[in-house]
ROFIMI-355111 format. One record per atom (N, C-alpha, C, O): x, z, y; atom name; chain. Coordinates in pm, whole numbers, plus 32768, in hexadecimal, padded with zeros to 4 digits. Atoms other than C-alpha are relative to their C-alpha. Example, Ala and Ser with C-alpha at 12.3 -4.5 7.8 and 13.67 -1.06 7.14 Angstrom:
<selos>
+------+------+------+------+------+
|   c1 |   c3 |   c2 | fiti | fike |
+------+------+------+------+------+
| 8059 | 8000 | 7F89 |    N |    A |
| 84CE | 830C | 7E3E |   CA |    A |
| 805A | 8000 | 8078 |    C |    A |
| 80C2 | 8042 | 8076 |    O |    A |
| 7FAE | 7FFA | 7F89 |    N |    A |
| 8557 | 82CA | 7F96 |   CA |    A |
| 7FB3 | 8049 | 806D |    C |    A |
| 7FE6 | 805A | 80DC |    O |    A |
+------+------+------+------+------+
</selos>
This chain:
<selos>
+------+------+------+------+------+
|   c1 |   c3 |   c2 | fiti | fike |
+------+------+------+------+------+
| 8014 | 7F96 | 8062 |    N |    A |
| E75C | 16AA | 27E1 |   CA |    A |
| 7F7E | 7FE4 | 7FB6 |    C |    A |
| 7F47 | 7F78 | 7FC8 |    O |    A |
| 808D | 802D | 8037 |    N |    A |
| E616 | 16BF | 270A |   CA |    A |
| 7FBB | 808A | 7FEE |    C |    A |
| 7FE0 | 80D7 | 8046 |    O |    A |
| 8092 | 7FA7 | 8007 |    N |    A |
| E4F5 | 17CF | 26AA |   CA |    A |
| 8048 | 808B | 801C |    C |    A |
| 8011 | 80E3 | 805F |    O |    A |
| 7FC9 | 7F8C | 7FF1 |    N |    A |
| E626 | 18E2 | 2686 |   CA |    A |
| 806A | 7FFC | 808C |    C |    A |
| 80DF | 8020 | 808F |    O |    A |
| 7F83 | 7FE8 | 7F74 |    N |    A |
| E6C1 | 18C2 | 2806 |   CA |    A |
| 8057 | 80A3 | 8020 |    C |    A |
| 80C8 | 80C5 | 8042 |    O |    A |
| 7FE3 | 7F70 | 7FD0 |    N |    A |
| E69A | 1A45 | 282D |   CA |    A |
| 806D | 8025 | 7F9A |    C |    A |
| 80C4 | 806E | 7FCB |    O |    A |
| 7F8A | 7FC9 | 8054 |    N |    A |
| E78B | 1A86 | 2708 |   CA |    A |
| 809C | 7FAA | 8002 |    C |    A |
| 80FD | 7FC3 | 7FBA |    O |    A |
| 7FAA | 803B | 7FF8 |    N |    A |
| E873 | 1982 | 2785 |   CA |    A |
| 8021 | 8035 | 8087 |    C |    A |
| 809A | 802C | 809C |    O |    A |
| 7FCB | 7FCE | 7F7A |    N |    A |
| E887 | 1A1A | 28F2 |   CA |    A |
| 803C | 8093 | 7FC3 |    C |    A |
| 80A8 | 80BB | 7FED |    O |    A |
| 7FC4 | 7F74 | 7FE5 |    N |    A |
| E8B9 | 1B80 | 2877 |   CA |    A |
| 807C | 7FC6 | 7FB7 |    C |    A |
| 80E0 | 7FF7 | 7FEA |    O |    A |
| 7F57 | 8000 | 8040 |    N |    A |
| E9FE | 1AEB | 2784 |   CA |    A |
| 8052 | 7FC3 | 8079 |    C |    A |
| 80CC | 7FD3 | 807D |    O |    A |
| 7F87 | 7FE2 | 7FAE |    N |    A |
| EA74 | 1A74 | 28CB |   CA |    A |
| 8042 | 8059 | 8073 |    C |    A |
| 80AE | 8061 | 80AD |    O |    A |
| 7FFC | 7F8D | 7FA1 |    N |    A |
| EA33 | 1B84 | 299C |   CA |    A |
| 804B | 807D | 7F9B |    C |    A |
| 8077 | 80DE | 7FD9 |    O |    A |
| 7FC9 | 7FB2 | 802D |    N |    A |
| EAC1 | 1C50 | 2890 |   CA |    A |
| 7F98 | 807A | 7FE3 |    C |    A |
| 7FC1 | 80ED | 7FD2 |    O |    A |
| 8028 | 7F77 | 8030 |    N |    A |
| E996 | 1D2A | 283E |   CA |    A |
| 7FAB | 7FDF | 7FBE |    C |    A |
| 7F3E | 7FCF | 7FF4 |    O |    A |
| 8044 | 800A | 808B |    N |    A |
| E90C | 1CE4 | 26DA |   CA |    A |
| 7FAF | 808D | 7FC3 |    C |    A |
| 7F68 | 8081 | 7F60 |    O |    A |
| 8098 | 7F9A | 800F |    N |    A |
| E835 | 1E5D | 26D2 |   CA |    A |
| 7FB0 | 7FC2 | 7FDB |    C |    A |
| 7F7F | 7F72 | 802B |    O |    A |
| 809E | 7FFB | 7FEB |    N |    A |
| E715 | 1E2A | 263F |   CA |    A |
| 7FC5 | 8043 | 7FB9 |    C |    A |
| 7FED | 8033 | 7F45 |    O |    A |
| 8042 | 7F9F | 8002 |    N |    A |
| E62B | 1F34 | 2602 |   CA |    A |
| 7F91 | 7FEB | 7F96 |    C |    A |
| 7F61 | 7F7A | 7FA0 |    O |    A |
| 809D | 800A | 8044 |    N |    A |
| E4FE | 1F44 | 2519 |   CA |    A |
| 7FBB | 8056 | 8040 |    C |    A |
| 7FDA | 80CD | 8043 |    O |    A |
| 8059 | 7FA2 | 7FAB |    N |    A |
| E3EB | 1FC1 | 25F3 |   CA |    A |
| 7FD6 | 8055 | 7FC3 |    C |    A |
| 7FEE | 804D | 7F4B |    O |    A |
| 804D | 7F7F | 803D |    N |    A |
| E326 | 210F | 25A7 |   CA |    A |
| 7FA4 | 7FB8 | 7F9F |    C |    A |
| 7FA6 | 7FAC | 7F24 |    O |    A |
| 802A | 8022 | 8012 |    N |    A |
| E232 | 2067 | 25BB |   CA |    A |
| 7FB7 | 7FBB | 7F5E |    C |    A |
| 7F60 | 7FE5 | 7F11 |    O |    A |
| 7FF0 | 8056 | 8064 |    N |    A |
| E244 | 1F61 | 24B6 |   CA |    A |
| 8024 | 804F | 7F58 |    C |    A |
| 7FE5 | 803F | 7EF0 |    O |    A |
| 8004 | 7F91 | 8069 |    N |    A |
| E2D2 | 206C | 23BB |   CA |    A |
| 7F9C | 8069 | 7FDB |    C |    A |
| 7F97 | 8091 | 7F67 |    O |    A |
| 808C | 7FB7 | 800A |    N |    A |
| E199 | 2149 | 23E1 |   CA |    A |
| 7F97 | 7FBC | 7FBF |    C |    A |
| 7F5F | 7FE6 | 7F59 |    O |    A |
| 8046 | 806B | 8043 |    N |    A |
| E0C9 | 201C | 23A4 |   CA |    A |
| 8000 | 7FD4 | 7F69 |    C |    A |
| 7F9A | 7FBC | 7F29 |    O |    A |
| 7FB8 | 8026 | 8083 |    N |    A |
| E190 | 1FC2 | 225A |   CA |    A |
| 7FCF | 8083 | 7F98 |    C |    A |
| 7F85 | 808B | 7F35 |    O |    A |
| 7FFC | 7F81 | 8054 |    N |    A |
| E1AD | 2118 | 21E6 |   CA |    A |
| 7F86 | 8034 | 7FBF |    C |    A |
| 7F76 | 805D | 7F4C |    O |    A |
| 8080 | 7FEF | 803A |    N |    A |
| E040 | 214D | 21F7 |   CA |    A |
| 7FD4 | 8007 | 7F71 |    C |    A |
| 7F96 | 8066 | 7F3E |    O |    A |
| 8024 | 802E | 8059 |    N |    A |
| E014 | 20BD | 20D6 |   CA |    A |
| 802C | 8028 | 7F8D |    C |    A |
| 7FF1 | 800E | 7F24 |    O |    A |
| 7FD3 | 7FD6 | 807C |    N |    A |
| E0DA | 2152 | 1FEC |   CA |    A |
| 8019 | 80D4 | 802D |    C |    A |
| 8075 | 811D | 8007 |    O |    A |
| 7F9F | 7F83 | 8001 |    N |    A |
| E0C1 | 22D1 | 2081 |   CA |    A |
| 7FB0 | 8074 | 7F86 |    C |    A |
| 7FA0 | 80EC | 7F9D |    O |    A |
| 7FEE | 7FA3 | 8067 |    N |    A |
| E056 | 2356 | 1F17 |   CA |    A |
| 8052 | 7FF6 | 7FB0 |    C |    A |
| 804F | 8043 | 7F50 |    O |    A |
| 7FD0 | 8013 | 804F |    N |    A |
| E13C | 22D9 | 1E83 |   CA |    A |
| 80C5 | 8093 | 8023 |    C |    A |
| 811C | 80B6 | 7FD3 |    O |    A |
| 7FA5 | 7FCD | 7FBF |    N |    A |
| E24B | 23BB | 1F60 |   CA |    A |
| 8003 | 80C9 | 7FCD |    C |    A |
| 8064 | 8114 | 7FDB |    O |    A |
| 7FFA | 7F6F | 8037 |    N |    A |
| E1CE | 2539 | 1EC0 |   CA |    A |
| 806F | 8030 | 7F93 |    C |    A |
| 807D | 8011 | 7F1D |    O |    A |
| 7FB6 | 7FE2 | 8073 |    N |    A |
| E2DF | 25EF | 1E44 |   CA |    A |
| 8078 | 7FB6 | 7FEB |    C |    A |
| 80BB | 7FC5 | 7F85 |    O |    A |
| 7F8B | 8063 | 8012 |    N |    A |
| E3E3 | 2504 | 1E66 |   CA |    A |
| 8090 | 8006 | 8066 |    C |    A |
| 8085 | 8050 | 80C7 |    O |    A |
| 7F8A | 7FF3 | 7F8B |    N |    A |
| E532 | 24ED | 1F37 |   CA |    A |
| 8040 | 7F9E | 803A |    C |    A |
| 80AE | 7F84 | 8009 |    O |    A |
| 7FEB | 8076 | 7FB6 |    N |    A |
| E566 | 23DD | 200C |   CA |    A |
| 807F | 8021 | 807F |    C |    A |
| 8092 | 8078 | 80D4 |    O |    A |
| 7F90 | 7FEE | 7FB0 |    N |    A |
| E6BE | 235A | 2094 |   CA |    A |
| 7FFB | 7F93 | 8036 |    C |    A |
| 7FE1 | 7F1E | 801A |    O |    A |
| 7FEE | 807F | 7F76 |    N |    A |
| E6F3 | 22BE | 21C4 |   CA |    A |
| 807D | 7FF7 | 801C |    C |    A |
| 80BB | 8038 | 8071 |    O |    A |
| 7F6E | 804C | 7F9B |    N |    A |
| E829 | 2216 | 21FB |   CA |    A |
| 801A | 7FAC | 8034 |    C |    A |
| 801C | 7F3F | 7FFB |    O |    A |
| 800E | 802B | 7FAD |    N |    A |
| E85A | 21A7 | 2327 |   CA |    A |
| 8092 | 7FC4 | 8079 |    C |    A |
| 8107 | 7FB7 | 8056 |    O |    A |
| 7F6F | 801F | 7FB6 |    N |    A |
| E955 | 213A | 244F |   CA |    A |
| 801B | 8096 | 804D |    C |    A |
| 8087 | 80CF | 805B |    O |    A |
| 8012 | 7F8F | 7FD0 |    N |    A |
| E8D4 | 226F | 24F9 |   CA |    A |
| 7F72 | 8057 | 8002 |    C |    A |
| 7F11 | 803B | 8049 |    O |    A |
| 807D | 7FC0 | 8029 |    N |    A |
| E7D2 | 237E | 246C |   CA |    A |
| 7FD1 | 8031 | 809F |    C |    A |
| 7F57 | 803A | 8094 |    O |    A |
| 8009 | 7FD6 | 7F72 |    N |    A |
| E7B0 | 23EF | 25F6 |   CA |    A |
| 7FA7 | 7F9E | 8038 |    C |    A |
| 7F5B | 7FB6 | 8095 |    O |    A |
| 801B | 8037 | 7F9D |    N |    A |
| E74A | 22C2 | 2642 |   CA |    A |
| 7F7D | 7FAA | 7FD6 |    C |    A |
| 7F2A | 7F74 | 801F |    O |    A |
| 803E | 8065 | 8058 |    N |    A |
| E692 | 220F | 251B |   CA |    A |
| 7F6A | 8033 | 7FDA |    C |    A |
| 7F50 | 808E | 7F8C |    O |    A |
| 808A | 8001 | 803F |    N |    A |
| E506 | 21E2 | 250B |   CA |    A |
| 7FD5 | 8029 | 7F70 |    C |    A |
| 7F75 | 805B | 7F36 |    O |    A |
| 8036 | 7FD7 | 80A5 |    N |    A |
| E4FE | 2211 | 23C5 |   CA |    A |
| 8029 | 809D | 7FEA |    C |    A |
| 7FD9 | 80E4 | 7FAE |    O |    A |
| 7FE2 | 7F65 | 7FF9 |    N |    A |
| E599 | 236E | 23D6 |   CA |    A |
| 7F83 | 803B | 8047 |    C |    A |
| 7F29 | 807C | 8012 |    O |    A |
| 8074 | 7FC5 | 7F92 |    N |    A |
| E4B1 | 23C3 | 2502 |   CA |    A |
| 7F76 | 7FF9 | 7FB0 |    C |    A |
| 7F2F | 805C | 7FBD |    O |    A |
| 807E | 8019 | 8034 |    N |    A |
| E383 | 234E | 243E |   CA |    A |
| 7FFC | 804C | 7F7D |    C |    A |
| 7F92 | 8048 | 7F3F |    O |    A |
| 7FC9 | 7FBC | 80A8 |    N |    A |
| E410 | 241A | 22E8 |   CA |    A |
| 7FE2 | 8084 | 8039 |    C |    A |
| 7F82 | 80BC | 8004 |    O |    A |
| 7FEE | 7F90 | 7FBE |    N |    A |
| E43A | 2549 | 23BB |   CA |    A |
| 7F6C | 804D | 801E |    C |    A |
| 7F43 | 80B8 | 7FF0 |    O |    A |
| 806C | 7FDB | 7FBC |    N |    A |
| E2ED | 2549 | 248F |   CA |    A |
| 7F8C | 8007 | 7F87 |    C |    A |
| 7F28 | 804E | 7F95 |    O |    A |
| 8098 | 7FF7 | 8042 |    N |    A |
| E1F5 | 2510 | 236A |   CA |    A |
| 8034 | 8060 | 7F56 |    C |    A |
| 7FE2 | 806A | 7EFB |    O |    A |
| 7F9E | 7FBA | 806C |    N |    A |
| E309 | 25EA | 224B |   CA |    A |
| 7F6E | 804B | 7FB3 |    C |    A |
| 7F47 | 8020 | 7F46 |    O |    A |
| 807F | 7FD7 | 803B |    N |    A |
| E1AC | 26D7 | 220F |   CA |    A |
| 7FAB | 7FD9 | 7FD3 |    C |    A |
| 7F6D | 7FFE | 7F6F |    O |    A |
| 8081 | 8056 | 802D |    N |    A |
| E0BD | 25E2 | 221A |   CA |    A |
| 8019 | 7FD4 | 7F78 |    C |    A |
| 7FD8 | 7FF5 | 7F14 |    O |    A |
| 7FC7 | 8046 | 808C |    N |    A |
| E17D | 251C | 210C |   CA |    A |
| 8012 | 8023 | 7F84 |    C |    A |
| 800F | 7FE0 | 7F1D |    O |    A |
| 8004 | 7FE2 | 8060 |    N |    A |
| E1AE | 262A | 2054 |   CA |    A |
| 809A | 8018 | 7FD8 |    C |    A |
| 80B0 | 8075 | 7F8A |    O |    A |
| 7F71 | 8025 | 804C |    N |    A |
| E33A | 25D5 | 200C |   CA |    A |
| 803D | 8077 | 7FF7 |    C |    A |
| 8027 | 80CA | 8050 |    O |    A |
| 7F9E | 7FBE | 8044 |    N |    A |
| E431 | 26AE | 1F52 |   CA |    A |
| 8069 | 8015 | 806E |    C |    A |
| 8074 | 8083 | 80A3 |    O |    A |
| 7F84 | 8003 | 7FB0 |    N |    A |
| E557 | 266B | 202C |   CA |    A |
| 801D | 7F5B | 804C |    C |    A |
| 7FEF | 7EF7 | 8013 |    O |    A |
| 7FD4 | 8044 | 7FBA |    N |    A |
| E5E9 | 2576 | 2137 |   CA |    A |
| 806C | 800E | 802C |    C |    A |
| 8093 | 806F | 806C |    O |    A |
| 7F71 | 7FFD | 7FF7 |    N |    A |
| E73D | 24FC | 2143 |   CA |    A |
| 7FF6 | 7F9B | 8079 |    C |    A |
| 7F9A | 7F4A | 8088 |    O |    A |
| 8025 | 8077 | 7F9A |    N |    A |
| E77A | 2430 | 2275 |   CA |    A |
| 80CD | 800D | 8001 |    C |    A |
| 8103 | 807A | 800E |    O |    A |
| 7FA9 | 7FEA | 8003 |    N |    A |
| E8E9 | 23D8 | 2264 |   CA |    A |
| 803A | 7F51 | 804D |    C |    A |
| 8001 | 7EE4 | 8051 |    O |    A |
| 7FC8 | 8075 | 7FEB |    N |    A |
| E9DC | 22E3 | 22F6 |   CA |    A |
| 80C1 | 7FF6 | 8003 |    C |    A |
| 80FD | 805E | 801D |    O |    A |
| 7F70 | 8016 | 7FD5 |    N |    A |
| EB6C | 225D | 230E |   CA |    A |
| 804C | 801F | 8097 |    C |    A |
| 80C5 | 8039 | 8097 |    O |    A |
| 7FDC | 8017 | 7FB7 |    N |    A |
| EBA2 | 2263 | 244F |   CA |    A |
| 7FD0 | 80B0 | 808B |    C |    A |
| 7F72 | 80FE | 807C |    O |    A |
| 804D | 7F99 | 7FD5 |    N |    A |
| EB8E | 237D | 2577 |   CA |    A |
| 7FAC | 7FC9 | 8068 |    C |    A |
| 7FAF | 7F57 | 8095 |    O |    A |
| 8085 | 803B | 7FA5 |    N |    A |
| EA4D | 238C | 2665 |   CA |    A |
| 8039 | 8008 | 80A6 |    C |    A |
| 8088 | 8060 | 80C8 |    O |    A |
| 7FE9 | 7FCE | 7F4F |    N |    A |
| EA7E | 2389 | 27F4 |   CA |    A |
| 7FB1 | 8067 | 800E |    C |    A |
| 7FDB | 80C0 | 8059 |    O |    A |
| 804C | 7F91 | 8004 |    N |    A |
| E983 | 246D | 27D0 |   CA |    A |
| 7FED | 80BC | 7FC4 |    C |    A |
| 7FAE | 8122 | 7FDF |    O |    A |
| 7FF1 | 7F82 | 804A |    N |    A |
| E9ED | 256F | 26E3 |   CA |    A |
| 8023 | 808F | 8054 |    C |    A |
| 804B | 8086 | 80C8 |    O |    A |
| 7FF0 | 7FC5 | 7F98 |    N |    A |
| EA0E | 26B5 | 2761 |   CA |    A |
| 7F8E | 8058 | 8074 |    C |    A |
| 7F7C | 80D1 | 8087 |    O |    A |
| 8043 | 7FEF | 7F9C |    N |    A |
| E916 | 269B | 287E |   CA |    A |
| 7F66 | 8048 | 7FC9 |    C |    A |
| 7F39 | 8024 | 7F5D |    O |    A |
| 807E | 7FBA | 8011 |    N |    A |
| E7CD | 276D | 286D |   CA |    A |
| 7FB0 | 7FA8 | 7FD8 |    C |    A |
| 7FB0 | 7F55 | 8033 |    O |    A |
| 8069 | 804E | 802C |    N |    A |
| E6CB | 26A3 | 27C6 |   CA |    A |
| 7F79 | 806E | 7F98 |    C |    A |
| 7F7C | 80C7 | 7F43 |    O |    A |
| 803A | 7F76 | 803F |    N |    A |
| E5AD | 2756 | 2761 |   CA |    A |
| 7F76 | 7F62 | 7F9C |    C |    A |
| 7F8D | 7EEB | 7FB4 |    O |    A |
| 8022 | 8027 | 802E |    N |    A |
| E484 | 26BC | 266C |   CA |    A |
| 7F91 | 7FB0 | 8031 |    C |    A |
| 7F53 | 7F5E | 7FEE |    O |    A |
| 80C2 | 7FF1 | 7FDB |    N |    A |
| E33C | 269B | 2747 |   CA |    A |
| 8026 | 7F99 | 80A3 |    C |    A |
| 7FCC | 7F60 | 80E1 |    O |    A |
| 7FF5 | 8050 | 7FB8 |    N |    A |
| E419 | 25E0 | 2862 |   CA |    A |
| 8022 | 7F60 | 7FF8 |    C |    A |
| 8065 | 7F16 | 803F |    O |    A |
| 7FF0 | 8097 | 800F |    N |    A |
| E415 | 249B | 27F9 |   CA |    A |
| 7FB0 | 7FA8 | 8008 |    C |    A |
| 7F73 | 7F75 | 7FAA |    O |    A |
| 8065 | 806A | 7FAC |    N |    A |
| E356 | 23B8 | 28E0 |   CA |    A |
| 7F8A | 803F | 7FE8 |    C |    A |
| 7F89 | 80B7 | 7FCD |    O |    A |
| 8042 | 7FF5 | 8009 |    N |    A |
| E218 | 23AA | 28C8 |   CA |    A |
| 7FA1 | 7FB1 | 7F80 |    C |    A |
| 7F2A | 7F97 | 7F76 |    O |    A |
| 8025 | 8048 | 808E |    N |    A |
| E1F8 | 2300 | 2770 |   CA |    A |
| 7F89 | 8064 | 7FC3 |    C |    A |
| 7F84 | 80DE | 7FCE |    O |    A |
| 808B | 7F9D | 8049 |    N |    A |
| E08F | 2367 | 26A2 |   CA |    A |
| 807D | 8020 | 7F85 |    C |    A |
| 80ED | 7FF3 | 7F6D |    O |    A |
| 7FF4 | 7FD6 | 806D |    N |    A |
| E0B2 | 2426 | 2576 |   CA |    A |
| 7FA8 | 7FD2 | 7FB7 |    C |    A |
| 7F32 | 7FC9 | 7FD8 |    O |    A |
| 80A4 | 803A | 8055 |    N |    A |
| E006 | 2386 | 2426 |   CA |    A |
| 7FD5 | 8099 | 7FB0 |    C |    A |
| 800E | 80F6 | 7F78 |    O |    A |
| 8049 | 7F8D | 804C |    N |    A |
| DF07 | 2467 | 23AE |   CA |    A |
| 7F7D | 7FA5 | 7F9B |    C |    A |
| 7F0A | 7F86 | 7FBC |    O |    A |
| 80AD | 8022 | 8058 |    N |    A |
| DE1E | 23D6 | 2276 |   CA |    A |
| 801A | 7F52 | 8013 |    C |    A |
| 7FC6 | 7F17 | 7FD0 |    O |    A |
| 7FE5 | 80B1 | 8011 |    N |    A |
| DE9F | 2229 | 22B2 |   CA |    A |
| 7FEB | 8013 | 809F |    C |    A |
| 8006 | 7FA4 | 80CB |    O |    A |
| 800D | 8020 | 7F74 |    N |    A |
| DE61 | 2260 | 2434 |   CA |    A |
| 803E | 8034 | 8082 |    C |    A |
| 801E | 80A9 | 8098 |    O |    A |
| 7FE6 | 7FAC | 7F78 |    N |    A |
| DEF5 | 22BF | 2582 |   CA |    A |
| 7FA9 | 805C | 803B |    C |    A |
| 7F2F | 8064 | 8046 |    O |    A |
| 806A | 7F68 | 7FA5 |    N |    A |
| DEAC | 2408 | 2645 |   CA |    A |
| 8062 | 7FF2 | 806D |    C |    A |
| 805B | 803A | 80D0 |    O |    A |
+------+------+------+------+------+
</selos>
């Protein structure tokens, strides 16, 4: 195999998931969060339940400022349904100002 083994084991193991960390989206986002006032940002996704970028849309919605958030997808969630509340999701920071709290 060569530099990409890990994306050649999950196509034979059959599990091609892959996630964009919080993380990494917090980081990114930083950078552009004046540009986000007032605006309505859609997330479509495989599953809004499940997708960082929802979670990260959601948790900082005030900070940002935004109009509205669509988080939509094709398909249904395993999750749908089940109690999910806003404030339980891990222990991921919230950005406040370009930085984690």
């Amino acid at each position: 195999m060569g530099k990409n083994d890990n994306l050649h084991k999950a196509k034979e193991a059959k599990n091609d998931e892959f996630y964009t960390q919080y993380e990494d989206i917090q980081n990114e986002l930083n950078h552009y969060e004046g540009h986000f006032a007032g605006k309505t940002v859609l997330c479509n996704c495989d599953d809004p339940f499940e997708s960082n970028f929802c979670k990260f849309f959601l948790r900082n919605f005030n900070y940002l400022k935004l109009k509205r958030l669509i988080c939509t997808s094709y398909s249904t969630s395993p999750v749908v349904g089940q109690q999910m509340t806003l404030f339980d999701l891990e222990d991921e920071p919230v950005v406040r100002g370009g930085t984690a709290m």
